[in-house]
TIDO-583808 format. One record per residue (C-alpha): x, y, z; residue number from 1; chain. Coordinates in steps of 0.1 Angstrom, whole numbers, m for minus. Layout:
N
+-------+-------+-------+-----+-------+
|     x |     y |     z |  nr | kette |
+-------+-------+-------+-----+-------+
|     X |     Y |     Z | NUM |     A |
...
+-------+-------+-------+-----+-------+
//
This chain:
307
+-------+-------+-------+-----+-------+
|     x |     y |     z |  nr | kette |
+-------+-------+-------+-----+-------+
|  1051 |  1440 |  1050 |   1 |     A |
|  1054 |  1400 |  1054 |   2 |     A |
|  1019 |  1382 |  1050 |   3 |     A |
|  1014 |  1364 |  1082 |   4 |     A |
|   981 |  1341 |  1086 |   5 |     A |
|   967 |  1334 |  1123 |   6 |     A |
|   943 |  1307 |  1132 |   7 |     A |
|   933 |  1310 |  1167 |   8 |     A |
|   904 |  1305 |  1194 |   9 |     A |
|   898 |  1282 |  1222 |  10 |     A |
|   903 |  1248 |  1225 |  11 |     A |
|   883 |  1218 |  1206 |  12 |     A |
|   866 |  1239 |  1180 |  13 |     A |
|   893 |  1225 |  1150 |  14 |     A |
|   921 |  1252 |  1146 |  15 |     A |
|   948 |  1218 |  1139 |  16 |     A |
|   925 |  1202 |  1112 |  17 |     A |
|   918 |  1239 |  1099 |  18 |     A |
|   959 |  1247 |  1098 |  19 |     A |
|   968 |  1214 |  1079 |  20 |     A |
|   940 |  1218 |  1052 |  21 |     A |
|   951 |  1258 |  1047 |  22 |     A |
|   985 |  1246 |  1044 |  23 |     A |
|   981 |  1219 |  1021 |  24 |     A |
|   963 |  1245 |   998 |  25 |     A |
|   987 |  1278 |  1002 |  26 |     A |
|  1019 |  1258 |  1009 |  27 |     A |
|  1016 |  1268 |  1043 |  28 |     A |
|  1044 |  1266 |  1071 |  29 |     A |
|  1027 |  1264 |  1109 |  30 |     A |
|  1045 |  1278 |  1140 |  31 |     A |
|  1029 |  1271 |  1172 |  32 |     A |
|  1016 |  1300 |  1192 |  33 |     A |
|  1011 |  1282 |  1228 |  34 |     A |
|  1036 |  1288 |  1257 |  35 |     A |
|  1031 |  1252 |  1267 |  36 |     A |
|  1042 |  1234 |  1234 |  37 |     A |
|  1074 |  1242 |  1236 |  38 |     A |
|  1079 |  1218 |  1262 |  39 |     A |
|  1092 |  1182 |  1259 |  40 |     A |
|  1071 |  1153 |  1277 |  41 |     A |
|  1041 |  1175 |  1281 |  42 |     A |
|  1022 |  1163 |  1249 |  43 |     A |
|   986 |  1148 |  1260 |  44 |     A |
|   979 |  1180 |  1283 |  45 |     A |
|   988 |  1209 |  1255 |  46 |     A |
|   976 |  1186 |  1227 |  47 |     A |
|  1003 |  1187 |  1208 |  48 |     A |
|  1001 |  1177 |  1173 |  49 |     A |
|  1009 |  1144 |  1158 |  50 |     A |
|  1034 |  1132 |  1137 |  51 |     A |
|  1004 |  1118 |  1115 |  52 |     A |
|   980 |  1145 |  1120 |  53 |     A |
|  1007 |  1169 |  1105 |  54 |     A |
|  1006 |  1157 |  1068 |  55 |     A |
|  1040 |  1164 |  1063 |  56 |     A |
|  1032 |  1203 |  1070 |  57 |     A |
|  1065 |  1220 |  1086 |  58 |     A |
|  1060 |  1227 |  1119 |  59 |     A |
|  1080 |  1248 |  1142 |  60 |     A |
|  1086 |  1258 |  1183 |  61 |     A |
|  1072 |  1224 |  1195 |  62 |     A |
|  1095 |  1201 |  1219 |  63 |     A |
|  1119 |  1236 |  1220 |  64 |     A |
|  1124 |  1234 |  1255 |  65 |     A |
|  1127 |  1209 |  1287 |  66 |     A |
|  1105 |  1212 |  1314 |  67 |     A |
|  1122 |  1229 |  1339 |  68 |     A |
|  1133 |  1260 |  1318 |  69 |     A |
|  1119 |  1292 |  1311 |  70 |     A |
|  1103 |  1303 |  1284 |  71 |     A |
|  1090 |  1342 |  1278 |  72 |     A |
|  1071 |  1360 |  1254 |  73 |     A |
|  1104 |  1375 |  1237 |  74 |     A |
|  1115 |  1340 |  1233 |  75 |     A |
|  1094 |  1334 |  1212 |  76 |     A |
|  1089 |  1367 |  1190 |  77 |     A |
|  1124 |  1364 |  1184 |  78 |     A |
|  1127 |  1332 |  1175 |  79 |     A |
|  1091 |  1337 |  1158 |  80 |     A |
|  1100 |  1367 |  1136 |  81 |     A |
|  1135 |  1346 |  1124 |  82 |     A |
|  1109 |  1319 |  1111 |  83 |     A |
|  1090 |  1344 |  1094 |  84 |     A |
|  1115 |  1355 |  1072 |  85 |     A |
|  1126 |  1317 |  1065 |  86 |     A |
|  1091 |  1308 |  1056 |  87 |     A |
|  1092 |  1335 |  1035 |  88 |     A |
|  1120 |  1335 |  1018 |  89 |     A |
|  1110 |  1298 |  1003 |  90 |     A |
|  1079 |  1316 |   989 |  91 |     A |
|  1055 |  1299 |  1019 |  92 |     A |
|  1029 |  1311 |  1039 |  93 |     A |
|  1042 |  1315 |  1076 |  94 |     A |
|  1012 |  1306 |  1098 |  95 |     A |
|  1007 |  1312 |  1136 |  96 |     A |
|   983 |  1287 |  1151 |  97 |     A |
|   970 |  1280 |  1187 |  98 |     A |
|   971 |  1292 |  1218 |  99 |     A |
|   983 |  1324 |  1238 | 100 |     A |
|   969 |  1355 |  1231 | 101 |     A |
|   994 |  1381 |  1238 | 102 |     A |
|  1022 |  1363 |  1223 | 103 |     A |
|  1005 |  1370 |  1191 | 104 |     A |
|   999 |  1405 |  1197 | 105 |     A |
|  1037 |  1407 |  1211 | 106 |     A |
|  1045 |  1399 |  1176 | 107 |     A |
|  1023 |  1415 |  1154 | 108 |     A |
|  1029 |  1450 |  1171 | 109 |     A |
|  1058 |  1472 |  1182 | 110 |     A |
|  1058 |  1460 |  1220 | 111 |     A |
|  1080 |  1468 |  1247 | 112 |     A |
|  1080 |  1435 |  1263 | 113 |     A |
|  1092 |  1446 |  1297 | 114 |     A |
|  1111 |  1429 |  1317 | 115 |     A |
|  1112 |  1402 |  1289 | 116 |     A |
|  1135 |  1422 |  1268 | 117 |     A |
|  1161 |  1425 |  1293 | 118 |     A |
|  1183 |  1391 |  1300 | 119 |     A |
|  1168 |  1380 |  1330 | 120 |     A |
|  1182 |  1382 |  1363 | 121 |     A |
|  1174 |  1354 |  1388 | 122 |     A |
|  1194 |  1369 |  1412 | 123 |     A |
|  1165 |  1400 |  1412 | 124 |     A |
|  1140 |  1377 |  1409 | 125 |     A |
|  1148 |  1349 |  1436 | 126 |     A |
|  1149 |  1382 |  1463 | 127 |     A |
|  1117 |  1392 |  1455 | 128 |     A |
|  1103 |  1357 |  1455 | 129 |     A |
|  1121 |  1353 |  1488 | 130 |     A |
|  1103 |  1386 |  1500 | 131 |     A |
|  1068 |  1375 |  1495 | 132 |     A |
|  1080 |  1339 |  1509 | 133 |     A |
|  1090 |  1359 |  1543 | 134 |     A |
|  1063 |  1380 |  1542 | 135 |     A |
|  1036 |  1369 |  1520 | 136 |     A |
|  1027 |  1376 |  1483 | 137 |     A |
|  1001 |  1405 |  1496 | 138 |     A |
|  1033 |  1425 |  1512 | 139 |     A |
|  1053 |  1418 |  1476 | 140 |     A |
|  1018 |  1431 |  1460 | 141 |     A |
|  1020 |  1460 |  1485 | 142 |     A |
|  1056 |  1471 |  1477 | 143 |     A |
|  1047 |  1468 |  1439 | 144 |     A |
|  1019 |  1491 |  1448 | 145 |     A |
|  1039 |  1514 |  1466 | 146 |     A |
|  1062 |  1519 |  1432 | 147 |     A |
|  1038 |  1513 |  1405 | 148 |     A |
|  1004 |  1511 |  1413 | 149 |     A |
|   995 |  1514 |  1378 | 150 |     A |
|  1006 |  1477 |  1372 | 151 |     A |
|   997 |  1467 |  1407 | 152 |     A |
|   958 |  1474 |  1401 | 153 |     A |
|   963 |  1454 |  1369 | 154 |     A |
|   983 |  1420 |  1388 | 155 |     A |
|   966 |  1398 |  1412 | 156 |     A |
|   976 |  1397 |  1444 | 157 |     A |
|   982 |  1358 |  1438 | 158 |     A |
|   999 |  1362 |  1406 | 159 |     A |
|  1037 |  1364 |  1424 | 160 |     A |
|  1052 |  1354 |  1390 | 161 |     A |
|  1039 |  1387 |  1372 | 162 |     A |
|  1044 |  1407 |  1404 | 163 |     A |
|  1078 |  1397 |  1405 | 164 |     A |
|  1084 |  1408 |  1371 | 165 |     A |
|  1071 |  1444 |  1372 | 166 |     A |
|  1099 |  1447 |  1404 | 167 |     A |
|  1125 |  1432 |  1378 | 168 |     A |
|  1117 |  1455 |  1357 | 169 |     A |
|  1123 |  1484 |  1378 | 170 |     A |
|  1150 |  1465 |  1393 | 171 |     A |
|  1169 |  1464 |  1360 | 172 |     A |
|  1158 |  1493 |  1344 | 173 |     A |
|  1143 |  1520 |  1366 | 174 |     A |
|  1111 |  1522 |  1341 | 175 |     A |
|  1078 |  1515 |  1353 | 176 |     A |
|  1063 |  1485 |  1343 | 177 |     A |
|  1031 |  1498 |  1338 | 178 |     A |
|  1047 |  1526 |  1313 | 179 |     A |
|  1055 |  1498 |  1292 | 180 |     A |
|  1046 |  1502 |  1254 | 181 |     A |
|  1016 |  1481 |  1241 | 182 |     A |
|  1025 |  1488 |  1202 | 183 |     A |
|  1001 |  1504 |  1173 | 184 |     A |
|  1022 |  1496 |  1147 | 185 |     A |
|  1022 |  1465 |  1131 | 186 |     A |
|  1052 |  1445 |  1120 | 187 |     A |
|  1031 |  1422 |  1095 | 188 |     A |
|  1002 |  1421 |  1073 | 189 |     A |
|   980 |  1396 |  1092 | 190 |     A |
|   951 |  1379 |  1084 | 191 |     A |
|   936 |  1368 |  1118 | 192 |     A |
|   911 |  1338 |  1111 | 193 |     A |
|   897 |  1328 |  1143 | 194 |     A |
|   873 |  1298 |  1152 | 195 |     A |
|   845 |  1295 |  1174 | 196 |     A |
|   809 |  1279 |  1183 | 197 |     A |
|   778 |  1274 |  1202 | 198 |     A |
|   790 |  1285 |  1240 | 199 |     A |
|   770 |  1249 |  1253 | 200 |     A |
|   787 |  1230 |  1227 | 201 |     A |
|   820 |  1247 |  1233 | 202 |     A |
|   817 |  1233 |  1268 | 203 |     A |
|   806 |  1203 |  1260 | 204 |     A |
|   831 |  1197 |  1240 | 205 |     A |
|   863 |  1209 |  1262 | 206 |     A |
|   844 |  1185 |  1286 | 207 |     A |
|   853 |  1157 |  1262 | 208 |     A |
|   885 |  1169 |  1256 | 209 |     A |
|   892 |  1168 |  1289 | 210 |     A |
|   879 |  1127 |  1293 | 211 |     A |
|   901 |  1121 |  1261 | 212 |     A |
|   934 |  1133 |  1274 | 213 |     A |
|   927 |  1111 |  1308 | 214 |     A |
|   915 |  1082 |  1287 | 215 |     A |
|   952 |  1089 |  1271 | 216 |     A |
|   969 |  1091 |  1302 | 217 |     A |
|   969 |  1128 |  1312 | 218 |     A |
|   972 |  1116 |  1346 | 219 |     A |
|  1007 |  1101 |  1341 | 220 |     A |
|  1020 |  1129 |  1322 | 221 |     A |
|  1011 |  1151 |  1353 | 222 |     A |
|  1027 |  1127 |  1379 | 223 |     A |
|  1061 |  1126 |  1360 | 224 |     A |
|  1064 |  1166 |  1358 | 225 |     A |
|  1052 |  1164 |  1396 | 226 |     A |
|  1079 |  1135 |  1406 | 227 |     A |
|  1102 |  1158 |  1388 | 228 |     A |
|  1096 |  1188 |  1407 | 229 |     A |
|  1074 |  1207 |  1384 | 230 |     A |
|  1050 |  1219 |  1411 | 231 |     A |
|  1075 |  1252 |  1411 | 232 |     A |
|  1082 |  1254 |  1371 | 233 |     A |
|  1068 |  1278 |  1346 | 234 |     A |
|  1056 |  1246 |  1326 | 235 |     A |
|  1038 |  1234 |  1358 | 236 |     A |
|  1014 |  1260 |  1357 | 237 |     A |
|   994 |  1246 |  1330 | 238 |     A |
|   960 |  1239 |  1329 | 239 |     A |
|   959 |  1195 |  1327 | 240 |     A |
|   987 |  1197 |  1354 | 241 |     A |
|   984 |  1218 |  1382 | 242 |     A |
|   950 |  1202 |  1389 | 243 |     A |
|   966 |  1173 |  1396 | 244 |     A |
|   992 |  1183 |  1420 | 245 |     A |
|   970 |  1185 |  1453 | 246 |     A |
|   950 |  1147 |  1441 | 247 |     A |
|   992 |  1136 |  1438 | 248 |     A |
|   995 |  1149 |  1475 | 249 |     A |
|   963 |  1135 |  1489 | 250 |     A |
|   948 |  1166 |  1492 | 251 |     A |
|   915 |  1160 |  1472 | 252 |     A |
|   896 |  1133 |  1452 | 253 |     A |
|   900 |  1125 |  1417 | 254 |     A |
|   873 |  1132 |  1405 | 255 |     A |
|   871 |  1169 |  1420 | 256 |     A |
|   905 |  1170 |  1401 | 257 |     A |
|   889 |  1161 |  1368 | 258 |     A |
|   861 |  1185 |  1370 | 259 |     A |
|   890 |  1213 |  1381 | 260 |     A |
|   907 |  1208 |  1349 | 261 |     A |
|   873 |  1207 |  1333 | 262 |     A |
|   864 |  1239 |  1350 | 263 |     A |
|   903 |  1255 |  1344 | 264 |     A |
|   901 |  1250 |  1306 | 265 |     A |
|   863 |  1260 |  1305 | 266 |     A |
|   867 |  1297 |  1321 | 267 |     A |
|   906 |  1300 |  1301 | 268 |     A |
|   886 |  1297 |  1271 | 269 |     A |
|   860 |  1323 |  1282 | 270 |     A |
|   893 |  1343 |  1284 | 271 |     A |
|   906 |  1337 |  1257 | 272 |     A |
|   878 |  1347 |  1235 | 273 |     A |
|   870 |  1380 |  1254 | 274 |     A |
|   910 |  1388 |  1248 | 275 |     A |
|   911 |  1379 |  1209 | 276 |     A |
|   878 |  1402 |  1208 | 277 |     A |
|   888 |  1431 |  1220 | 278 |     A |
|   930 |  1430 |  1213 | 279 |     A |
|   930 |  1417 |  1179 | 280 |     A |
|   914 |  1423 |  1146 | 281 |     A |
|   895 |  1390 |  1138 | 282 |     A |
|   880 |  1371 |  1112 | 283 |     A |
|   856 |  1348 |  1129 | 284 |     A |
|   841 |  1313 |  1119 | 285 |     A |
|   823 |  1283 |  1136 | 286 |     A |
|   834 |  1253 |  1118 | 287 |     A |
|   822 |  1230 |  1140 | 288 |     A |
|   784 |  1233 |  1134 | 289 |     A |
|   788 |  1248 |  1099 | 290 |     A |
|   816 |  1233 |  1082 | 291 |     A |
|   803 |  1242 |  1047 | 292 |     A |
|   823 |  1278 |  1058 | 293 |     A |
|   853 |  1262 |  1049 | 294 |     A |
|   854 |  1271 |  1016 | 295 |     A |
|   842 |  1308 |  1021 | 296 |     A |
|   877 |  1305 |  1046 | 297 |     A |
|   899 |  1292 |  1017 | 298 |     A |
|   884 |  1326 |   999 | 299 |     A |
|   891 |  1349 |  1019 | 300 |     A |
|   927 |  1336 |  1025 | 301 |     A |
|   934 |  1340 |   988 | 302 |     A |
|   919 |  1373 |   984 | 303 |     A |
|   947 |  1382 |  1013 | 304 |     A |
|   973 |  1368 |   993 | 305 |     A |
|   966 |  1386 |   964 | 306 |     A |
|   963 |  1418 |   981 | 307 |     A |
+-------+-------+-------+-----+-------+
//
């Protein structure tokens, strides 16, 4: 099988520093792994990469897509796996780095992806968004339940986008979401290296973060996606710029926005690490309050290589 390295973990513990360095040493190539990079304009909120920061180490699905457009988890294992082969193939070192969980585990497994292996249909999906408009998103969660209450128990009731797609999927196929294959086979030989620290300093430093991309101008990245519409698009769901719709229509202070971003990230990185724990195997390191592991990091990526 392919090697494929991994660097992942929540924010502000040094995965971009990390992915150049490993890079630079193993000739490295770096796609992203967040569903919000691929987006043009939205750079300070996703904290995106710089043009200096990259070192002159490839990097791939960033700026892929506009705003107002889609993007699923096949999206990007197939244009992921296509990568893979091109890194490859020149003899480097494809690397995954950042971001959302089960697009990594879409790609290292043998997933049935849902209803995000079928061309989607908005026809299908703008009736069943037009149902829970009419009725509410608790009668859309109830006719879910009614078909597959497997995946219902699993889906929010405030979740309509997820909700929407388990109907799609029984809309375009007649399978049951919730009958969906999660994969056990693996399509790559991964080495999984994630990051992590202190929970108090974690916080502390997503905090900071947070001041940083304001100090920026997160705030003005925010208002152009919500001038342009962006309160109903896929990209303005993200954490950094849905806080800031309600402040943009004088429905709350600023500052109770910047402590709901500070709060969002905060419990998404909680998330996060439960997720990677429990879906993924894992190499874990804390790099911020004991860099000296960097080496025993370089190690064990070339003992993977060799193997």
């Amino acid at each position: 099988m392919k090697k494929l390295m991994a660097i992942i973990g929540p924010t502000a513990v040094g995965k971009t520093a990390l992915s150049i360095k490993l890079a630079q040493v193993f000739n490295g190539e770096v796609i992203s792994g967040d569903s919000m990079q691929v987006y043009q304009g939205l750079d300070i909120g996703t904290a995106k990469i710089t043009a200096d920061e990259k070192q002159g180490v490839p990097h791939y699905l960033i700026d892929i897509k506009q705003p107002n457009e889609r993007y699923s988890v096949a999206d990007f294992v197939a244009s992921a796996q296509q990568l893979i082969d091109e890194i490859t193939a020149r003899g480097h070192v494809p690397m995954i780095v950042g971001g959302t969980g089960f697009y990594l585990k879409a790609l290292l497994y043998d997933m049935t992806l849902g209803g995000d292996t079928y061309e989607p249909s908005e026809a299908v999906r703008q009736k069943w968004h037009q149902y829970a408009t009419i009725r509410g998103q608790q009668a859309l969660w109830d006719h879910l339940a009614s078909i597959d209450p497997d995946a219902a128990e699993k889906i929010p009731v405030s979740n309509e986008r997820r909700v929407v797609r388990a109907l799609e999927v029984y809309d375009r196929t007649g399978e049951l979401f919730s009958k969906q294959s999660s994969g056990t086979k693996l399509r790559y030989d991964p080495l999984i290296i994630g990051l992590n620290t202190d929970r108090v300093l974690l916080y502390q430093r997503i905090n900071q973060r947070v001041d940083q991309m304001l100090d920026e101008g997160l705030e003005r990245e925010a208002r152009q996606l919500f001038d342009a519409g962006g309160q109903d698009w896929q990209s303005g769901k993200g954490i950094g710029y849905r806080e800031f719709f309600p402040y943009f229509e004088h429905q709350q202070p600023k500052q109770e926005t910047v402590e709901q971003i500070k709060q969002d990230t905060r419990h998404y990185a909680k998330r996060q690490l439960t997720w990677f724990r429990h879906q993924v195997p894992v190499t874990w390191f804390d790099i911020v309050q004991h860099p000296e592991q960097l080496p025993t990091i370089q190690d064990t990526v070339s003992q993977w290589l060799l193997n």
